[in-house]
TORDOLO-221802 format. One line per field, with one value per residue (C-alpha): z, y, x negated; residue number from 1. Coordinates in nm, 4 decimals. Example, Ala and Ser with C-alpha at 12.3 -4.5 7.8 and 13.67 -1.06 7.14 Angstrom:
Z = 0.7800:0.7140
Y = -0.4500:-0.1060
X = -1.2300:-1.3670
seq = 1:2
//
This chain:
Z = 0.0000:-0.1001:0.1843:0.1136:0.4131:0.4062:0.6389:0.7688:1.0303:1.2326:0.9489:0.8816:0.5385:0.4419:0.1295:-0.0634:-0.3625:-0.6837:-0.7114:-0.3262:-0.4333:-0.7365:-0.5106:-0.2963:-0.5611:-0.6989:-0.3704:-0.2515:0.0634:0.3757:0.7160:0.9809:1.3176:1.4063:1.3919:1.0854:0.8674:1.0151:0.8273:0.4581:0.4493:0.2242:-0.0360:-0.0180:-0.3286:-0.2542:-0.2585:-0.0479:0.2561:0.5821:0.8792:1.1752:1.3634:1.7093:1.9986:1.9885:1.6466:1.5961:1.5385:1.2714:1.1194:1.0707:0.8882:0.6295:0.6218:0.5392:0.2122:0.0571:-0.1779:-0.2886:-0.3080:-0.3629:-0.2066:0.1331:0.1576:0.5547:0.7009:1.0298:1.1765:1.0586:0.9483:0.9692:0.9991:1.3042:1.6090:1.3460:1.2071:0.9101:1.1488:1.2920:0.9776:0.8912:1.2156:1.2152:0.7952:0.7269:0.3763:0.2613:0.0347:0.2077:-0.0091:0.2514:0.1668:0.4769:0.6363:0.9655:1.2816:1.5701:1.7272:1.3584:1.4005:1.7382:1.6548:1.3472:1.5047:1.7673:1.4658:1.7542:1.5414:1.6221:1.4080:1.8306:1.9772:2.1515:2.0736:2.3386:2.2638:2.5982:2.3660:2.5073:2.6244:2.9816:3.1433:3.0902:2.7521:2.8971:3.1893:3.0282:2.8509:3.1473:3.3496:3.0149:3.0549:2.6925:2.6129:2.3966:2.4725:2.2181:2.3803:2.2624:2.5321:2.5649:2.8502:3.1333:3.0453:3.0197:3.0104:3.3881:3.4856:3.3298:3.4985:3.8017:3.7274:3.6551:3.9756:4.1655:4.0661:4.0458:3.6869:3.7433:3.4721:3.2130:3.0349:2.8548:2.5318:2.4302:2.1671:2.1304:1.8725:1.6121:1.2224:1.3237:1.2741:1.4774:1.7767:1.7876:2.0565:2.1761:2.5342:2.6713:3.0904:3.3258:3.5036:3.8123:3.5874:3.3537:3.6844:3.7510:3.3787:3.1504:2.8337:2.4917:2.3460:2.0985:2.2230:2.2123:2.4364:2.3458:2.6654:2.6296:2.8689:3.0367:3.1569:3.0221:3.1250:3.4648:3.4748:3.6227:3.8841:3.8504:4.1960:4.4995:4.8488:5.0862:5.2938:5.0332:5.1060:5.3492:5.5628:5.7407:6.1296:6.0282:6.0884:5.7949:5.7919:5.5710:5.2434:5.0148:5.0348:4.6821:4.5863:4.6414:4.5049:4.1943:4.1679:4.1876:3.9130:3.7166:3.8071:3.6675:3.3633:3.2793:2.9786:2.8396:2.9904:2.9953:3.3188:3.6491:4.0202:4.3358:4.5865:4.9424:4.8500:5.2094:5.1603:4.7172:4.7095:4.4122:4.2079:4.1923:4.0888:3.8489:3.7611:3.6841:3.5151:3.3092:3.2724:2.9824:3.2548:3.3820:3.7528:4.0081:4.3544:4.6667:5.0244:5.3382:5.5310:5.4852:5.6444:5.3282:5.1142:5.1793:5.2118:4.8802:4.7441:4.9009:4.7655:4.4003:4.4137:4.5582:4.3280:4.0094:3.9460:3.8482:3.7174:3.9682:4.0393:4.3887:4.5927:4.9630:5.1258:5.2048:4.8404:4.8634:4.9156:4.6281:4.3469:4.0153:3.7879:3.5753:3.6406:3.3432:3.3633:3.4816:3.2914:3.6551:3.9503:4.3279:4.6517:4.9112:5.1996:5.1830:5.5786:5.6016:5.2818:5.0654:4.8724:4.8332:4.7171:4.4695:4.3584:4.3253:4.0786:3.8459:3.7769:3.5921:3.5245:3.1798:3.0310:3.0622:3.3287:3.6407:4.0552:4.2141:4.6329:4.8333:5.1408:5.4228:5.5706:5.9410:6.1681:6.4363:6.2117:6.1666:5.8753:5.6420:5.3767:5.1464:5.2316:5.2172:4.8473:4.7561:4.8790:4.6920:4.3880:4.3875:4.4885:4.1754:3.9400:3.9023:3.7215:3.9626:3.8760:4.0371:4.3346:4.3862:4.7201:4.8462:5.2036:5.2643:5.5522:5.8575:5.7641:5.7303:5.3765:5.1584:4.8216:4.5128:4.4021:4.0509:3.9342:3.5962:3.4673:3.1710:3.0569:3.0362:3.1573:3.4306:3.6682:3.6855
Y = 0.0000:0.3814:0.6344:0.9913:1.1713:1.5733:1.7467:2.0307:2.3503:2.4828:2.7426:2.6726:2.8022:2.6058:2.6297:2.3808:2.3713:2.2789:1.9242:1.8428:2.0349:1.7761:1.4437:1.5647:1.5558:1.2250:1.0961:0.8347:0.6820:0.9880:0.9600:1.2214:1.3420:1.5017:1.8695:1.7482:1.6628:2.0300:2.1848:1.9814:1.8691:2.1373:2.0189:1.6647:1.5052:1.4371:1.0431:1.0753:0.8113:0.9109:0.6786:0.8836:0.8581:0.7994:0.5592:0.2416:0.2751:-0.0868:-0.0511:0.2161:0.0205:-0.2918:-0.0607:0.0091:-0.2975:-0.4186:-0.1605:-0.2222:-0.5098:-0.2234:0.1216:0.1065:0.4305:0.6397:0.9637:1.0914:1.4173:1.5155:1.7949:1.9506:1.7024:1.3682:1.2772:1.4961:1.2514:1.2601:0.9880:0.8998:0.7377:0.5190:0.3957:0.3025:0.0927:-0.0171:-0.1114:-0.1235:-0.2726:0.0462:0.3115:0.6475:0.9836:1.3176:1.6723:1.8401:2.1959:2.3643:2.1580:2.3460:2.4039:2.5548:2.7969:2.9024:2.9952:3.1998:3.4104:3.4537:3.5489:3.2496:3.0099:2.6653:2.4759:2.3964:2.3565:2.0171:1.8496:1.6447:1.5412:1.4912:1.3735:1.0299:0.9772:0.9889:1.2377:1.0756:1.2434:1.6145:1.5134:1.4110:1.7416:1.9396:1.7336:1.7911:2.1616:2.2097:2.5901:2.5559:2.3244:2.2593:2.0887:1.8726:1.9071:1.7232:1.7590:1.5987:1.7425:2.1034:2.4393:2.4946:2.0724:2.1280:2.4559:2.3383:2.0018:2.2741:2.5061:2.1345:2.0367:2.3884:2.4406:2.7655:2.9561:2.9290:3.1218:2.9964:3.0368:2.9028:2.8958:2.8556:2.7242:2.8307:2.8543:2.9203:3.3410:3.3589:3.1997:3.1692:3.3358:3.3806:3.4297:3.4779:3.4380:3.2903:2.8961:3.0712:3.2727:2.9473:2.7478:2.9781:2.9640:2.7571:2.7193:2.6268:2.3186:2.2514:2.3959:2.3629:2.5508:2.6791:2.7113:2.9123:2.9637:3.3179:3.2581:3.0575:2.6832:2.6315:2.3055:1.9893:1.9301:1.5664:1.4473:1.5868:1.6675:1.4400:1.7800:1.8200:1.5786:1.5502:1.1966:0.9522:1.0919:1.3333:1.0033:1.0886:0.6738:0.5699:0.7341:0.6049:0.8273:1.0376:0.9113:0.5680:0.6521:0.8037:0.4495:0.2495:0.3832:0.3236:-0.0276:-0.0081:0.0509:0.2764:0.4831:0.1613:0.0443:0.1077:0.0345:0.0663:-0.0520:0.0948:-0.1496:-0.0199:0.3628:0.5206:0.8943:0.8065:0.9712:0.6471:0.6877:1.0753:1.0580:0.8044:0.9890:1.3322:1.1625:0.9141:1.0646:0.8057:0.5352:0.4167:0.4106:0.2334:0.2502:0.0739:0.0617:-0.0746:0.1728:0.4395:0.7761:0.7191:0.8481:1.1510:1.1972:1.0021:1.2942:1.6016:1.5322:1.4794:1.7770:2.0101:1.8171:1.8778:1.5097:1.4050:1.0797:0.8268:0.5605:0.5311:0.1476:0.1712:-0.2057:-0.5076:-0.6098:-0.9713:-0.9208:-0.6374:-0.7177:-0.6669:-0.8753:-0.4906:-0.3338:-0.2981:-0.5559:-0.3998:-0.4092:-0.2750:-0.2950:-0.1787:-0.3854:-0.0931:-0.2614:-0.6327:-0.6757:-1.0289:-1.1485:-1.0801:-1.4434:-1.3953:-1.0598:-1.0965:-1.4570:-1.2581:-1.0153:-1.2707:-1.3795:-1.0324:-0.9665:-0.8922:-1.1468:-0.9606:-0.7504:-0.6468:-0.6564:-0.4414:-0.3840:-0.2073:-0.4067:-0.2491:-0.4552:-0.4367:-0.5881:-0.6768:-0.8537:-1.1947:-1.2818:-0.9361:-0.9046:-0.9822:-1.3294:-1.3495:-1.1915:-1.4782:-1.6843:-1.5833:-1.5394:-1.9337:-2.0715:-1.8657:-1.8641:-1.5418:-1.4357:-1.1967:-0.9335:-0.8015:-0.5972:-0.2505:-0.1293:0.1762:0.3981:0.7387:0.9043:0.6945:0.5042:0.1094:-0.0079:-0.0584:-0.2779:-0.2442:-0.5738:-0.6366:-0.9898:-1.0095:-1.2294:-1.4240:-1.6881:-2.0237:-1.9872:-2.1323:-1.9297:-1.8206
X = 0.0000:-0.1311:-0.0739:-0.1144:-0.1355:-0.0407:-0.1979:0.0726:0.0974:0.4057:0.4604:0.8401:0.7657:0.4188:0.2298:0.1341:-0.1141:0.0658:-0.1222:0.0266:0.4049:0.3711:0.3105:0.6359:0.8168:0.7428:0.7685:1.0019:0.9103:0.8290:0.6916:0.6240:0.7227:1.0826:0.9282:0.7362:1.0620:1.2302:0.9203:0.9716:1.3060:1.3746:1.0881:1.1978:1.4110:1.7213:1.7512:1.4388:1.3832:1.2781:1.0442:1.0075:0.6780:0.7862:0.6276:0.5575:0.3639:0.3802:0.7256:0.6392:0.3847:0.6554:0.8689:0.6145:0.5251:0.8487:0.8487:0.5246:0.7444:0.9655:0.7296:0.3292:0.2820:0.4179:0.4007:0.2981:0.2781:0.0678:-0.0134:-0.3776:-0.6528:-0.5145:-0.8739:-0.9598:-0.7842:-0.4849:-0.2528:-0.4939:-0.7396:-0.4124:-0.3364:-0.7353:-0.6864:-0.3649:-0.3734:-0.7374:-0.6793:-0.4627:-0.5971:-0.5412:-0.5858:-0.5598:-0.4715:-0.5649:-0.5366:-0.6743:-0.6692:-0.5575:-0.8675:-1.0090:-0.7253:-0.7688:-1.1226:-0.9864:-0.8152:-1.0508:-1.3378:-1.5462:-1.8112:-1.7197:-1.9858:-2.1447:-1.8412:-1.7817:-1.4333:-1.2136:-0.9081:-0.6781:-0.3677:-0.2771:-0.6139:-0.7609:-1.0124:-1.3779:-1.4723:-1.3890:-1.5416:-1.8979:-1.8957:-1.8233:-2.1139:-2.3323:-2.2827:-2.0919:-2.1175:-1.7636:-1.5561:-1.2510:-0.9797:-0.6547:-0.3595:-0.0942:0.2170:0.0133:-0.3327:-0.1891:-0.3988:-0.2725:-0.3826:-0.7104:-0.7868:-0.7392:-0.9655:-1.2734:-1.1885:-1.1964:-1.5349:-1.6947:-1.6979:-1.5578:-1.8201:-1.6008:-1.2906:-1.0233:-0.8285:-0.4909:-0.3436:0.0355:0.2466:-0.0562:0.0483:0.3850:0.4424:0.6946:0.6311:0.2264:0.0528:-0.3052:-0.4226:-0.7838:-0.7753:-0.9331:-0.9830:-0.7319:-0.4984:-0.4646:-0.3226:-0.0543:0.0970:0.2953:0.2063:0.4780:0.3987:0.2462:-0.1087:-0.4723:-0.7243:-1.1351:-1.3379:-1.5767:-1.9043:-1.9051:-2.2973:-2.5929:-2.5410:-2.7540:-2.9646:-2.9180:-3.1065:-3.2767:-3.2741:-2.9678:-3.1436:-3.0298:-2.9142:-2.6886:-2.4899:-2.1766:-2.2886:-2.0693:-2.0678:-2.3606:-2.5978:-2.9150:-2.9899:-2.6431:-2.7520:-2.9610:-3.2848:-3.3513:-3.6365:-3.5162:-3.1672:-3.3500:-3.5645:-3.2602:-3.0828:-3.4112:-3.3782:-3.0041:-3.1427:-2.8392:-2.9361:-2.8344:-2.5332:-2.2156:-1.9749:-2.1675:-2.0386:-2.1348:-2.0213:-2.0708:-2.1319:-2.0732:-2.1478:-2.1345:-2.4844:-2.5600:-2.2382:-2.2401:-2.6266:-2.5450:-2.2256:-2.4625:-2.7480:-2.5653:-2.2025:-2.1385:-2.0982:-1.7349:-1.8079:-1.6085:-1.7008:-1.5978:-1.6224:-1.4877:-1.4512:-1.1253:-1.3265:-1.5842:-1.2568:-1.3006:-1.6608:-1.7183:-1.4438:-1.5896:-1.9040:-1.7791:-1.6403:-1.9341:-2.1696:-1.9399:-1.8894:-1.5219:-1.4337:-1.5735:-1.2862:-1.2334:-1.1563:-1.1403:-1.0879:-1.2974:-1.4405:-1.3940:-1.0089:-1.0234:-0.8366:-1.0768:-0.9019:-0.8069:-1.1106:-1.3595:-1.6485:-1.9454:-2.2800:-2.5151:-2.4181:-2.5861:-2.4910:-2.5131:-2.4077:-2.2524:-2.2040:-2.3997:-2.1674:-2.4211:-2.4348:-2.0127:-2.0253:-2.2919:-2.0829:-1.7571:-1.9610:-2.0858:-1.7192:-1.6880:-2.0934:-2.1532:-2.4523:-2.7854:-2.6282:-2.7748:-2.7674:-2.9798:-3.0101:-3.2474:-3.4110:-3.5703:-3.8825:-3.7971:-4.0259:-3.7838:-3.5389:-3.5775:-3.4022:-3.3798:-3.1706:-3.4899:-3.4661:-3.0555:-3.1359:-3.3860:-3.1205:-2.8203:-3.0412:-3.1311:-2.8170:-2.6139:-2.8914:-3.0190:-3.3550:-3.5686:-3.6989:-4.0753:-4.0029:-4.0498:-4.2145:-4.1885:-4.2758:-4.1031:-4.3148:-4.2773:-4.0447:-4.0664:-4.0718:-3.8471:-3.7995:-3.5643:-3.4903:-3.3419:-3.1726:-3.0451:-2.7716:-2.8576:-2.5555:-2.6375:-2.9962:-3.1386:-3.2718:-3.6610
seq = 1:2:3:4:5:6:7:8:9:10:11:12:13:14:15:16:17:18:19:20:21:22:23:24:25:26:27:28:29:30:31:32:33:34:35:36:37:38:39:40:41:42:43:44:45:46:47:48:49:50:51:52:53:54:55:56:57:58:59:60:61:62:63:64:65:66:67:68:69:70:71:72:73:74:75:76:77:78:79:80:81:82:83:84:85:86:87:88:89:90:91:92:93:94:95:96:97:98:99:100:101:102:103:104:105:106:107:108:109:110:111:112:113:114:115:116:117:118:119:120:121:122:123:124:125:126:127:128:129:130:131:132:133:134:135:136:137:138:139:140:141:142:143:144:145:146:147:148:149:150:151:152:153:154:155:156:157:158:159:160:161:162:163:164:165:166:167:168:169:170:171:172:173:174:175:176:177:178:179:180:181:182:183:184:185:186:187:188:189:190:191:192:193:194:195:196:197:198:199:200:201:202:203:204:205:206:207:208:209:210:211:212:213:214:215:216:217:218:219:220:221:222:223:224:225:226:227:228:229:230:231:232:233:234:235:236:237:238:239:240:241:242:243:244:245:246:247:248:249:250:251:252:253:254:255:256:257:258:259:260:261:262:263:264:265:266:267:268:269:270:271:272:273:274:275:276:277:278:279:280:281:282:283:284:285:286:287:288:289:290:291:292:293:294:295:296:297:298:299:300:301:302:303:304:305:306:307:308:309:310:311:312:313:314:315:316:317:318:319:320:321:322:323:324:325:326:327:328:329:330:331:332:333:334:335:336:337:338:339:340:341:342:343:344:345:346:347:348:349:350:351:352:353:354:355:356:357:358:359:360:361:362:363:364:365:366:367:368:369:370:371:372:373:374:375:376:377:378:379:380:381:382:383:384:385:386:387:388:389:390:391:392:393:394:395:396:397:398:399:400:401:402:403:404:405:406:407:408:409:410
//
């Protein structure tokens, strides 16, 4: 089946080059949205059928299906590019055997920097339409001077202002634009993160931000000061330096879903979150005060996104969770051998465990030797240690394991 997708605006008068006025009116078969067939009814032949584009799309998909016996072509209209997060790019997915020929216009966000006379050849896009929060997140934690965004009625203007004023991204100004191609009701408004939470804005909308100061740095490395601790005691976080070696361990430049199991204070998952803000990261802990430590110190650190499981992890429920790729054993409470068991029935192959061990002299069976351990009994491949001494302090060792599938263990 041919689709020819026609890219379209809210002007309830649009032009159309003669070639595109031409394919109308051959046209038998058309496809859009409700406010889509408002905008061309007029231009449509008379015996012409219409498929509405509504949720589910399968459903959608079965009715053209059903008429590529009868018609070899469709004709589809969607808003802007259908190839910028438009409907051109469901039907490559959804019918990757179909030819598809576009006629597009101006996405939204083009628009909005039109009228604005703003460059956008270094703006970075996110498009919040049906999709979660990660992507803005990662450009927010990657400083993004311009940041183009797609809304939709749960990621408004107002919800996303107030996501940057929570985590301290509060450098920014915003632009929205309203109802854009459409003469009559379009509108443009430049404000800031705190006037933007007080608003409502028409649908449809998009939104530029737009830096107001040079992007600071990131700092490689958070001060353990920094942090807010569990009952102000310094010895439950994970030191900086050793924090900073641990995620080297992780290897996770190059992975992709991380767990922090047993984060306390979160000083691991918000360093990973900063330094590698590709990474899904869940995080868990026992202990219900760490809630709210763990989420005051995303929030003065700037790092949204980290999903959150308070509750004993061996009665946690991570059947829906995405499979992690690294993951760091924080605390395990003597169930170390369980815990790390429990992992492996989700651990991607060539993923990795990695837990810190503190040589104390005193203790006679330290958690190096419970690692050793667990590592032989679910056949784990070692990696070398890393030893390290902070000031006075006894030493400590990063130990690595890394699960290989059907190997046996080194």
């Amino acid at each position: 089946m041919k689709f020819m997708v026609i890219g379209i605006t809210d002007q309830p008068k649009p032009f159309f080059p003669p070639a595109v006025l031409e394919v109308i009116k051959q046209g038998k078969v058309f496809s859009g949205g409700k406010r889509h067939h408002e905008i061309v009814a007029s231009l449509l032949p008379q015996d012409a059928q219409w498929i509405d584009i509504t949720v589910p799309l399968d459903a959608v998909f079965a009715k053209y299906s059903s008429l590529s016996s009868l018609h070899s072509s469709l004709i589809v209209f969607a808003s802007g590019d259908p190839l910028f997060f438009g409907f051109a790019n469901t039907i490559r997915r959804k019918m990757p055997e179909a030819e598809i020929v576009v006629y597009p216009t101006f996405n939204s966000l083009q628009m909005l920097a039109h009228r604005l006379v703003m460059p956008y050849h270094d703006m970075r896009i996110v498009s919040l339409t049906g999709r979660p929060w990660p992507e803005f997140d990662k450009a927010l934690i990657e400083r993004a001077g311009k940041i183009g965004v797609l809304t939709d009625k749960e990621h408004t203007p107002a919800a996303i202002a107030q996501r940057m004023i929570d985590y301290g991204y509060t450098n920014y100004q915003m632009h929205v634009g309203e109802h854009l191609g459409n003469p009559e009701l379009e509108k443009v408004t430049t404000l800031t993160l705190e006037e933007a939470t007080k608003l409502e804005f028409a649908m449809p909308n998009c939104l530029i931000l737009e830096s107001r100061l040079n992007p600071c740095l990131k700092e490689f490395g958070i001060h353990d000061s920094q942090f807010t601790l569990l009952d102000g005691r310094e010895k439950m976080i994970t030191k900086m330096p050793i924090r900073l070696l641990t995620l080297q361990a992780l290897e996770l430049p190059h992975k992709h879903v991380f767990w922090d199991i047993g984060f306390c204070t979160g000083s691991v998952s918000i360093e990973a979150r900063l330094q590698f803000p590709h990474l899904q990261i869940c995080a868990f802990e026992i202990r219900p005060e760490c809630e709210a430590i763990i989420q005051e110190n995303a929030r003065k650190f700037g790092a949204p996104g980290i999903d959150i499981h308070i509750g004993d992890f061996l009665e946690t429920d991570i059947s829906a969770l995405p499979h992690p790729d690294a993951v760091f054993i924080g605390g395990h409470g003597g169930h170390l051998q369980e815990i790390m068991a429990k992992v492996l029935t989700v651990l991607s192959d060539k993923g990795c465990i990695v837990m810190n061990s503190v040589k104390a002299p005193l203790v006679k069976t330290d958690s190096h030797q419970l690692w050793d351990k667990a590592c032989q009994e679910l056949s784990l491949n070692q990696a070398p240690p890393t030893r390290i001494i902070l000031n006075d302090n006894h030493p400590i060792e990063i130990l690595k394991a890394v699960y290989l599938w059907g190997q046996a263990p080194k």
